[in-house]
N, C-alpha and C positions, 0 to 999 in steps of 0.2 A: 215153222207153222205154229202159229199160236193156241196154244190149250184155250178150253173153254170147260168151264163149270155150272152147275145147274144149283142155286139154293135155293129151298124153302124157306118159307117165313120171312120172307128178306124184308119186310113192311117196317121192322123195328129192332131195338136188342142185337143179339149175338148174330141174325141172319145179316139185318142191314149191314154191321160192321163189317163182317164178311163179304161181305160186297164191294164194299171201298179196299180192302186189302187186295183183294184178287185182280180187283181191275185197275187198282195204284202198281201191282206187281205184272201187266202185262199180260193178262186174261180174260179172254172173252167171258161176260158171267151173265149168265139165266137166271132173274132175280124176279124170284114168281112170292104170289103173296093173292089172297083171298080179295082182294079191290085195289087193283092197279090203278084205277082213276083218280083215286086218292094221294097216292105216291107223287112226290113234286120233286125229290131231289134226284134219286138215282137215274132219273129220267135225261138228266144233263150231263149224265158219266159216258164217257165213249166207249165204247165195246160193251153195252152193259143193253140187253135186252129185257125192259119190264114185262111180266106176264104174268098172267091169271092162274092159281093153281092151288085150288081148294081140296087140301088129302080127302075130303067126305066127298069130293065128287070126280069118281074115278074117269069119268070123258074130260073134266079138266085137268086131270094128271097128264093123260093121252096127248093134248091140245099141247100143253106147254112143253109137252118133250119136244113133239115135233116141230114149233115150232122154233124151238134152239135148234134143231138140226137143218131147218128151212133157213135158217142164218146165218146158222155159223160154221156148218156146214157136219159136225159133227157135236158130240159132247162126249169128254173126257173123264168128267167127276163128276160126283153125286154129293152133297149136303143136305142130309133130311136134318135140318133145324126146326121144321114148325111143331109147335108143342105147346100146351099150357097144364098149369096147376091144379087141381081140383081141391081145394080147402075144406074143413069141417069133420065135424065127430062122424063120422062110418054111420052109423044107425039112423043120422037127421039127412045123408044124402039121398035125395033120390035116384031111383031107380035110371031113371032114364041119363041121369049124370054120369053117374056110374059107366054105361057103356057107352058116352060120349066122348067120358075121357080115355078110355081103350079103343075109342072109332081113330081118335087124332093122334094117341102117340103112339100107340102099336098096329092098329091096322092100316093107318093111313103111311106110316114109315114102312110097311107090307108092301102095301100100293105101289106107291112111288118107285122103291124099289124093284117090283115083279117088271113094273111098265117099261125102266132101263135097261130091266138085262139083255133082250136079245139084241140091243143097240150094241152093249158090252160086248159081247159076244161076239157077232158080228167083227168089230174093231177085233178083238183075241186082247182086248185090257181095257182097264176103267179102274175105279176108285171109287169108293163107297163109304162118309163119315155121318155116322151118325153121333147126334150131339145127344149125348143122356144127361144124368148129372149123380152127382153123390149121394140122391134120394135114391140111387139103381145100385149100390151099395152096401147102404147103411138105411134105420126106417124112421121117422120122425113120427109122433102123432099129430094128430088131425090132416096129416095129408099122406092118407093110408094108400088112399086110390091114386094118386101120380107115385108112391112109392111101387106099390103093384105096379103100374103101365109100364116104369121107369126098369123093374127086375125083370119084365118082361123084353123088354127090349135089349136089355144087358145079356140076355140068355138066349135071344132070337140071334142078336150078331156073331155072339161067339161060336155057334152053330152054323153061322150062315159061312164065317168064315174059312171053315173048314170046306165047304162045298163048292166053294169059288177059288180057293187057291190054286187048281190045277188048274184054270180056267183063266190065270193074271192077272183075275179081276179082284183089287186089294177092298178087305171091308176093316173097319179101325172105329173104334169110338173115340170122340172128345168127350171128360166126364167134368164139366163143372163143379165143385164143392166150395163151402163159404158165403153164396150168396154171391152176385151179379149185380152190380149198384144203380145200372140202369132200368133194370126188370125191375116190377111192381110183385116180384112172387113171394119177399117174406111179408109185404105189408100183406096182403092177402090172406097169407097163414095166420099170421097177428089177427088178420079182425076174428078169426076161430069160426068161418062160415056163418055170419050172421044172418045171410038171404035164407039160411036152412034154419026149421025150426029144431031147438038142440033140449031133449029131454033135461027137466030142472037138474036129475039126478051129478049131470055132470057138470053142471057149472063151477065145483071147486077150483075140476081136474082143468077145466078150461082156461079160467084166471091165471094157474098155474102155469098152465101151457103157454099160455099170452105173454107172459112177463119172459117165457125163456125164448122163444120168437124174437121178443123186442130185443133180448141181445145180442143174438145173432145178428138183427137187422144193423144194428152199432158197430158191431165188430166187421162188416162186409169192407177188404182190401180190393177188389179187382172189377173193373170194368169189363164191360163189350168187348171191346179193341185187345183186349187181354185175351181173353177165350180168342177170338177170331184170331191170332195169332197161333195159339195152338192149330187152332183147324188147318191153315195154312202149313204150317209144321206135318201135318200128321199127313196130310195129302201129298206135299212135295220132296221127305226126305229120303224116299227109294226104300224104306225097310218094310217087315212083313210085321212091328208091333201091332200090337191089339189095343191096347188101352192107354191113353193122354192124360192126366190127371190135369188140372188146372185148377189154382185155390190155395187158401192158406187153411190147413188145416189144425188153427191155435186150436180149436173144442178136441181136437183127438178123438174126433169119432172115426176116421178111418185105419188110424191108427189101432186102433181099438179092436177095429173089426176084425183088422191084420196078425195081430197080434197075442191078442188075449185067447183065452178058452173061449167058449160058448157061452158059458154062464156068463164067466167074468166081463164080457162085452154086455151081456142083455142088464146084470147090475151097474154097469158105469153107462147105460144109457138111459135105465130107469128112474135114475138117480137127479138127471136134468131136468124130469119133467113131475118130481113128486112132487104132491101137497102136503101141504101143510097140516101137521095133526094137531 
């Protein structure tokens, strides 16, 4: 009998990719996404059911569980991919952004999740990957608040983990670091939140920050199809790991994080993003 998977975000990036893996590998996939009407390719994939399923609107979380399970007759895995960036200096964001970006990467990855489990349950197994990335790690500035949503979700799984093992239901992160070549998230950091107004004071520290963004953006080794690989990995190889790393970590900041003191990480990260005196 065929497994079936359920992915967020699947519209573009790491979700789409994931899509054509699971269904090239013989998998029924639940490939939901905020305006399915717009989708034109995954639409021609066999065994691939497009649907509706916006983490801010928890009756379409409900909607697109059921109906992978109206189709496919069950669902097996979970993939909460959907996520975005929130750029810019802390003090020019507003308020209301602020808990936008905590509605979609950690309360909607809540969501989606609560709305699974007693499907999981039910079955007595499932599979649970949520995609973080290496800002749930390590912390960049100007994207203070996806580094927040990102530790928050790094600390929700690891927790959650522990709650659902006796229960067979596996939960695993995929953690991107280095940058994603098809996602627009370093150019975005790069523009340093232009839509926000950004107090003159920090314009040095800004410039600053820009030029170190732009090299990260240069230095990015790994596509979509890369991560989606991992995800694939961490869902079908039968172990109980917790964390996937995927990325070339030439900057050594996880390295860093791993390894060093306290201090000596927060000086070898301060150090990328100084001005110029």
């Amino acid at each position: 009998m065929k497994k079936t998977i359920l992915i967020t975000g699947a519209s573009s990036g790491i979700g789409k990719a994931s899509v054509k893996l699971f269904a090239s590998r013989g998998w029924n996939v639940v490939a939901t996404m905020r305006n399915p009407d717009r989708e034109k390719e995954l639409n021609g994939l066999d065994d691939v059911l497009v649907s509706r399923l916006d983490v801010q609107d928890r009756q379409s979380i409900a909607e697109a569980i059921e109906a992978g399970i109206d189709r496919f007759g069950r669902i097996d895995a979970l993939v909460n991919n959907a996520g975005y960036g929130q750029n810019g200096i802390f003090e020019a964001v507003p308020r209301e952004k602020v808990i936008e970006q905590f509605d979609v990467n950690v309360f909607g990855v809540m969501d989606v999740t609560r709305a699974i489990l007693p499907h999981f349950r039910k079955n007595k197994t499932g599979m649970i990957i949520n995609v973080s990335s290496g800002a749930g790690l390590f912390t960049l500035p100007m994207i203070s608040l996806y580094c927040a949503s990102k530790f928050a979700l790094e600390g929700f799984t690891e927790a959650l983990s522990y709650e659902l093992l006796a229960l067979n239901i596996g939960v695993k992160l995929v953690i991107p670091h280095g940058g994603v070549s098809e996602t627009t998230f370093v150019e975005r950091a790069t523009q340093g939140g232009t839509d926000n107004v950004t107090p003159p004071d920090y314009h040095a520290f800004l410039q600053s920050s820009q030029q170190a963004f732009a090299r990260m953006a240069a230095a990015r080794t790994m596509n979509s199809a890369d991560v989606a690989a991992i995800v694939h990995e961490a869902t079908t190889d039968g172990t109980d790991r917790l964390r996937y790393l995927v990325g070339d970590d030439a900057r050594g900041f996880i390295k860093a994080r791993r390894e060093m003191t306290d201090q000596g990480y927060i000086d070898f990260m301060r150090a990328h993003f100084a001005t110029a005196n």
